[in-house]
Each structure stands twice: as C-alpha cells, then as structure tokens.
C-alpha positions in Angstrom: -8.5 39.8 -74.2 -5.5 39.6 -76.0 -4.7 37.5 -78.7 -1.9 34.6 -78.6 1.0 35.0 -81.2 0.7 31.3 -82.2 3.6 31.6 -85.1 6.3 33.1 -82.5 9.2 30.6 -82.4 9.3 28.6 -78.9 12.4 28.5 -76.6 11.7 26.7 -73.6 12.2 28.6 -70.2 15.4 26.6 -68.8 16.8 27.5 -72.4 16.8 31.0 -71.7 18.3 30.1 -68.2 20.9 28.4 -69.1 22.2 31.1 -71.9 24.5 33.6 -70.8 25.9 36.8 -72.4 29.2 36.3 -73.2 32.1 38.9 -74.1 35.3 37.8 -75.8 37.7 40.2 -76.1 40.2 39.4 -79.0 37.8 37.5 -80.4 38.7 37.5 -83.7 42.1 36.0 -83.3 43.2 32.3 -83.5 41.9 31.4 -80.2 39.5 33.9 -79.4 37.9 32.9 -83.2 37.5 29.1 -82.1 36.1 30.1 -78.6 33.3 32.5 -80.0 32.7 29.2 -81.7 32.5 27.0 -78.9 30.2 29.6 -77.2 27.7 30.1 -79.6 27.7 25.7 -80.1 26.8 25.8 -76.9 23.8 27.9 -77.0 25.5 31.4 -75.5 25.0 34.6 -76.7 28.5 36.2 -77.7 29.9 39.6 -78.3 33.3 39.7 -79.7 35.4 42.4 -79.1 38.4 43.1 -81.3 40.9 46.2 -82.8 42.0 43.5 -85.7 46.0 44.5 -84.7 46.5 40.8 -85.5 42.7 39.0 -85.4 41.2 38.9 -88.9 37.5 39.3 -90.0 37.6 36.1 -91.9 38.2 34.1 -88.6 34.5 35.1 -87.5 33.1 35.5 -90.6 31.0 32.3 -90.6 29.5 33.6 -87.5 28.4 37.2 -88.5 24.7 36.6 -89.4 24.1 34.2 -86.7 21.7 35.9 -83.8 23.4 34.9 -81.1 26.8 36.3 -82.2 27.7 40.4 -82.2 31.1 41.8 -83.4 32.6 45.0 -81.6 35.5 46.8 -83.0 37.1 48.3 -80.1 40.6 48.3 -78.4 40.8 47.0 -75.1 43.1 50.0 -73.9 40.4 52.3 -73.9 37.0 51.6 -71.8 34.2 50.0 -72.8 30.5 49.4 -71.6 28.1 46.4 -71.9 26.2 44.4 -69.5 27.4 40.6 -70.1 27.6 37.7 -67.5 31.1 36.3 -68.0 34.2 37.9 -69.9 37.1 36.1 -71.6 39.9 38.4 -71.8 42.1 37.2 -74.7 43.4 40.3 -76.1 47.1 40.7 -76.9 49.0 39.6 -79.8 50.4 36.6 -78.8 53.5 35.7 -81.3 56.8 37.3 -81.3 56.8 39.2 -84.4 53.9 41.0 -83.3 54.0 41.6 -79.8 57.6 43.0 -81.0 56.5 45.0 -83.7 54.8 47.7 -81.2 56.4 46.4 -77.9 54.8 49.7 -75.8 51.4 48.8 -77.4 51.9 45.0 -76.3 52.7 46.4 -72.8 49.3 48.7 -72.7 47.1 45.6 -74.4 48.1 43.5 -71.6 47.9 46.2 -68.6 45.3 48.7 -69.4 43.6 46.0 -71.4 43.5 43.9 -68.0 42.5 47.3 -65.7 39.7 47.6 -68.5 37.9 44.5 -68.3 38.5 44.0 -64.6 37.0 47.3 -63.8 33.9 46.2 -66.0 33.7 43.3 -64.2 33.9 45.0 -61.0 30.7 47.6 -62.3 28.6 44.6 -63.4 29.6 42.0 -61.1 30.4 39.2 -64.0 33.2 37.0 -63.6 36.3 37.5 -65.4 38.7 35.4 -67.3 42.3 35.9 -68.1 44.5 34.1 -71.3 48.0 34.2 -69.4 50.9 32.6 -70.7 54.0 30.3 -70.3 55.7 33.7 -70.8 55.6 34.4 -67.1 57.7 31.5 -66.5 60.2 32.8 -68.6 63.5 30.4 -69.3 62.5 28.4 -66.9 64.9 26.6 -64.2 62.5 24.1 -63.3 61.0 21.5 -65.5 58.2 20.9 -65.9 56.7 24.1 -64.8 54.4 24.0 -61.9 52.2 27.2 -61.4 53.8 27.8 -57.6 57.1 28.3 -59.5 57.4 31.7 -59.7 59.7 32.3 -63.3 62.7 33.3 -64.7 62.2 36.3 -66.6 64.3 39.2 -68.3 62.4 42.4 -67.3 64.1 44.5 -70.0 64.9 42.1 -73.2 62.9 42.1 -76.4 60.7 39.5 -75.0 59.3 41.8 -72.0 56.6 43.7 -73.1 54.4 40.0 -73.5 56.3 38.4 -70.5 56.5 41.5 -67.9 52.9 42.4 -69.3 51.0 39.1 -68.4 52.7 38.8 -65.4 51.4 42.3 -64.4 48.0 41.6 -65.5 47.9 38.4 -63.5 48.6 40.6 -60.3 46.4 43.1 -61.4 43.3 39.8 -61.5 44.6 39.1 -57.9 45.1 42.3 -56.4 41.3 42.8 -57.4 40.4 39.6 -56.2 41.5 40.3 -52.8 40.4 44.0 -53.2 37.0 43.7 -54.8 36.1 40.2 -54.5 35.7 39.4 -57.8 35.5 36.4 -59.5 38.5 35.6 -61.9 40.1 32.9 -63.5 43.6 32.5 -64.9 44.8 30.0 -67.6 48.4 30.1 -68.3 48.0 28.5 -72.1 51.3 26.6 -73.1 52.3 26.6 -77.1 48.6 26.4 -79.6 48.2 25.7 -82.9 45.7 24.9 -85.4 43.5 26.2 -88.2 43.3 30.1 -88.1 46.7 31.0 -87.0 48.7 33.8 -89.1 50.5 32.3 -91.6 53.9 34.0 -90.9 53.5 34.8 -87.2 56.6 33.4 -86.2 55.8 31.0 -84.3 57.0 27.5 -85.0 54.8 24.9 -86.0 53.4 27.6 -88.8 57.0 28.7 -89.7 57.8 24.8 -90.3 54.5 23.6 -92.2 54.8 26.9 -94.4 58.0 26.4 -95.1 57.7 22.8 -95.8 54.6 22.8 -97.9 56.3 25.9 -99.9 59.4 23.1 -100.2 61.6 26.0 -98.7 64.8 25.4 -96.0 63.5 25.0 -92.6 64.7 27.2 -90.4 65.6 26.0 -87.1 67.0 28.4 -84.2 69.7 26.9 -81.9 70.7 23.7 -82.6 67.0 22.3 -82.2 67.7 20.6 -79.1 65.2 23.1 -77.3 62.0 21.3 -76.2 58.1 22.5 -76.7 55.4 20.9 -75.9 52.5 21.8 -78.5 48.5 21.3 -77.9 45.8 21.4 -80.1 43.4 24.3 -80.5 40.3 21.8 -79.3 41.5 20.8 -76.9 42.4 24.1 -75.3 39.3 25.6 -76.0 37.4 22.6 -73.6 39.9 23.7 -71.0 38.7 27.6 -71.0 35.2 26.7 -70.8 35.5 23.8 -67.9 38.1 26.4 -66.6 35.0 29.3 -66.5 32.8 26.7 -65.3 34.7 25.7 -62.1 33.6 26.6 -58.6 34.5 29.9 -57.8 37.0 29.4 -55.0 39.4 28.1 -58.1 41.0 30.8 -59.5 44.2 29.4 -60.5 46.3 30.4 -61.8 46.5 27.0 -64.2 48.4 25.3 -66.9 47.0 24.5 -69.7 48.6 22.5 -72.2 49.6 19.6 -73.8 52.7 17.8 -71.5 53.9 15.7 -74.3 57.2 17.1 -75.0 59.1 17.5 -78.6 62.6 18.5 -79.3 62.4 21.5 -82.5 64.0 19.1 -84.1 61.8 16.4 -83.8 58.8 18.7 -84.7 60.4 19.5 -88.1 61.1 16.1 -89.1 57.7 15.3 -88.0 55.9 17.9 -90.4 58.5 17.2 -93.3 57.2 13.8 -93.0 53.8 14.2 -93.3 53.6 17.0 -95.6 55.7 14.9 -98.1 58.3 17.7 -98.7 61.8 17.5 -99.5 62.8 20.3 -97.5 66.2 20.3 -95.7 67.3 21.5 -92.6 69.1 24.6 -91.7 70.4 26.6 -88.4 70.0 29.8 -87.2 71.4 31.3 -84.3 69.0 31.2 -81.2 67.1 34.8 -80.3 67.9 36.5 -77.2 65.8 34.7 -74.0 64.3 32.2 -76.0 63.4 29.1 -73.7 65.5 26.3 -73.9 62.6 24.1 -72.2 58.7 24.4 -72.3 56.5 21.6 -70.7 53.8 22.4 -69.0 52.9 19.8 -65.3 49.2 20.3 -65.6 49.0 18.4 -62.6 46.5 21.2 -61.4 44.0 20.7 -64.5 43.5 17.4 -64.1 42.4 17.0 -60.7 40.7 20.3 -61.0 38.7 20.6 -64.0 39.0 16.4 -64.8 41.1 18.0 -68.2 43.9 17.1 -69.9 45.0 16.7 -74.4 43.1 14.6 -76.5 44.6 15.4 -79.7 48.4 13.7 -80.6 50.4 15.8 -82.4 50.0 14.3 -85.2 46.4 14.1 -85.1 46.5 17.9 -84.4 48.9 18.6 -87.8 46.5 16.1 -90.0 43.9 19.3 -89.1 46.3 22.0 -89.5 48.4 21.4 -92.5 45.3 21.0 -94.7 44.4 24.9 -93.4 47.7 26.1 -94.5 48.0 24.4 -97.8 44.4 26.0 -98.6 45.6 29.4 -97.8 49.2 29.3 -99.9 47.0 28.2 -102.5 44.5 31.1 -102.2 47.5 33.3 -102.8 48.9 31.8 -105.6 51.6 29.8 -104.2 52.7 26.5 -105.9 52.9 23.9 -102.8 55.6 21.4 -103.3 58.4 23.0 -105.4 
C-alpha cells in the first residue's frame, strides 16, 4: 500500500485547469516585460523568448527565480520547438532608431519571425497572437484610423522595413488562417509608454522626459502641430489578454490604443510642467514619412472586448517620469541642471 506524501504542497485540480503555458516572444522588451508580468499574476506558466537586440535582462529580472517563469535566448528568425498552449508574438524592435539601425534584420524579425511562430502554432495547434502596429496605416489619410482602412504607406523609405514588415506578417496570420485554420489574433498597438522603455529609443515621450529631467533643449520635429495619441503600458497589456481571451471567430485585426489625442507640442509642455524643468523649446526639421496624424477609433475594442484607456496622460507620466529620473540617476546624471 503506498504511503501518502502528506507534506507535498496542494494545488487544487481547477488550478491546474485553468493554467496555461504560455510563450512570449520578445519578452524581455518594454511590453513583452510587463506582459510576462501580467501572465505569471495571473497564475500562467510563461516562457519568454528573446535575442536581447533591444529587450534587456533587467526588464525580467524580478521574475527569473519564480517557478512559473522560464527565459529562452533565442531569435525568432530561426525555428524553435516547445509545446505551449497560446503564443504572443511580440518580437521586433519597435522604435525608429532601432528598427533602422539593421533595417534587413527588422524586415526578417517581422517576416520569418511571423512564419516561425505561425508554423509552431500550426505543429501544436495553440493559438497565436500577433503585436501589429499603427505602422501599417502609414501617414494616414483618414482620421481616425479604422482597421477596414487599408494605409498609406511608403514601400521603400527609411520607415519600411517596420511598416512593409508588419503589414506582411499580418497577411502571412491570415493567409494561414484561411489556409490552416488556425487561430490568431491581431492587435494593432497605437503609441506605448511607460516604465521599461529604452531611455534613448527615440521615441517621443522618452526623448521629452529625458531631455527635460536632464534640463536639456527639447527637441521637437516639425513644427509640433503633428498629433499622437499616447496610452499607458496597463492599460495595453489588459487589452492583449481580453484580446487572447476572445471567442475565436474574432481575429481582428484591432486597435488598441488610447484615442485621446495630443499635439507634440502639447505633450512637451505637458512633461516640462510636471517634471518642473526649465527647459526650452526648439525645432527640428520633420523626418521623411513621419505621420502628421495618429489617433486610433477603437470603435472595434470596445464593443468587442468591453476595453478601452483608463489611465490619463497625466496619470500615465506621474508612473513614468519617476522610472526615468531613477535610471539617469543610476548613471550618474545630475537631474535638473
């Protein structure tokens, strides 16, 4: 007769029904990081899968240790094989400077990375989730962008290799829906920010708190008349999961973003204000194909998934400005002067 192991710890049955394995692929970056953290909250077993081009070890760090949490370094170009239930493909730098730096590697992350995962999903039969982007819709000439509007896109400027590359993996998702009935979803994520983002990626709400907590000029392209409209990390993150969580006959693709629309302008007055700096204004001219407008209609979200932004701006810098003060600070920078 054998003997019960009284001491073993005791997870009830519909626990263990309930948790799913859970593959993140750029998992260490600023959004895959916060997602790996959502997942495991929420009781999951995650593997994160990263080649640390532009995610960073610290973003998971906290994590590593935890049982339910597993970190792959791998590139997404190249095949790879694990059995999980559901797969968040977020791999692909995501900010100018470094989807430009390597623009042929940018175009391969996004294609074979895409033909990767959706041929794993395929094999193992998990559904399959895709981080598109506003990119597809280019400089838009229709405001705000609906996800039946089908872009405005330069297929050969310095912007391509992320625009042209997340539009081809979104047809690759569909072309295997149709083909191989699998089941995918498609988020196209308008502008993010919050805690973990590079601190000189380029991208504009860094750029400005950076430059303002460093007491530096602040740089503005154009004549800062161009619009964007800027959600918070949290609140993005709820959208992938209710987003993975819808029936599967919704595939999108979907907006997700906040709507709430701010000139550059506006956005640099906004963190010169509440960083307390006295840094000035000054004008650069505007890159090639850079949007003049950005606002997502997340029509779609709402009466799909019942989502839509929580978090003001404001709200949303309060969280964020506090993250990049702590890193300047952790390099030696004097904040202020």
């Amino acid at each position: 007769m054998n003997t019960p192991i009284t001491n073993a710890p005791h997870t009830p049955y519909a626990q263990y029904a309930l948790r799913k394995r859970i593959m993140v692929t750029g998992g260490a970056g600023f959004l895959g990081s916060h997602l790996c953290d959502r997942l495991v909250a929420d009781g999951h077993d995650v593997l994160c899968v990263d080649n640390f081009f532009t995610g960073a070890k610290d973003n998971i760090a906290h994590l590593i240790g935890n049982p339910h949490f597993e970190l792959m370094r791998h590139d997404v170009t190249f095949p790879l094989y694990v059995e999980v239930d559901e797969i968040y493909n977020l791999a692909c730098p995501a900010s100018p400077i470094h989807y430009q730096r390597d623009p042929v590697q940018t175009t391969k992350t996004s294609v074979h990375g895409a033909i990767n995962v959706l041929g794993l999903a395929k094999r193992i039969k998990a559904k399959v989730f895709q981080a598109s982007t506003s990119e597809v819709y280019g400089d838009p000439a229709v405001h705000p962008q609906t996800e039946d509007y089908w872009g405005h896109v330069n297929p050969i400027g310095r912007r391509s290799c992320y625009d042209e590359g997340k539009r081809c993996a979104e047809t690759l998702f569909f072309d295997y829906r149709r083909q191989n009935n699998l089941r995918i979803k498609v988020a196209r994520i308008f502008n993010t920010y919050g805690p973990r983002m590079h601190l000189n990626d380029g991208r504009v709400v860094s750029n400005f708190i950076v430059q303002a907590l460093k007491g530096e000029s602040i740089t503005i392209y154009g004549d800062g008349a161009q619009t964007r409209s800027f959600c918070f990390v949290d609140d993005l993150v709820e959208a992938f999961v209710r987003l993975m969580d819808s029936p599967d006959d919704f595939t999108g693709p979907v907006n997700l973003g906040n709507p709430t629309e701010f000139t550059i302008k506006q956005l640099a007055e906004k963190v010169i204000a509440m960083t307390g700096s006295t840094s000035r204004l000054t004008y650069e001219p505007l890159p090639s194909d850079d949007p003049t407008q950005r606002r997502p209609d997340i029509t779609l979200a709402q009466q799909q998934l019942n989502w839509e932004p929580r978090i003001a701006l404001e709200q949303g810098l309060e969280k964020t400005i506090p993250y990049f003060a702590a890193l300047l600070h952790a390099q030696g920078e004097r904040i202020g002067d």
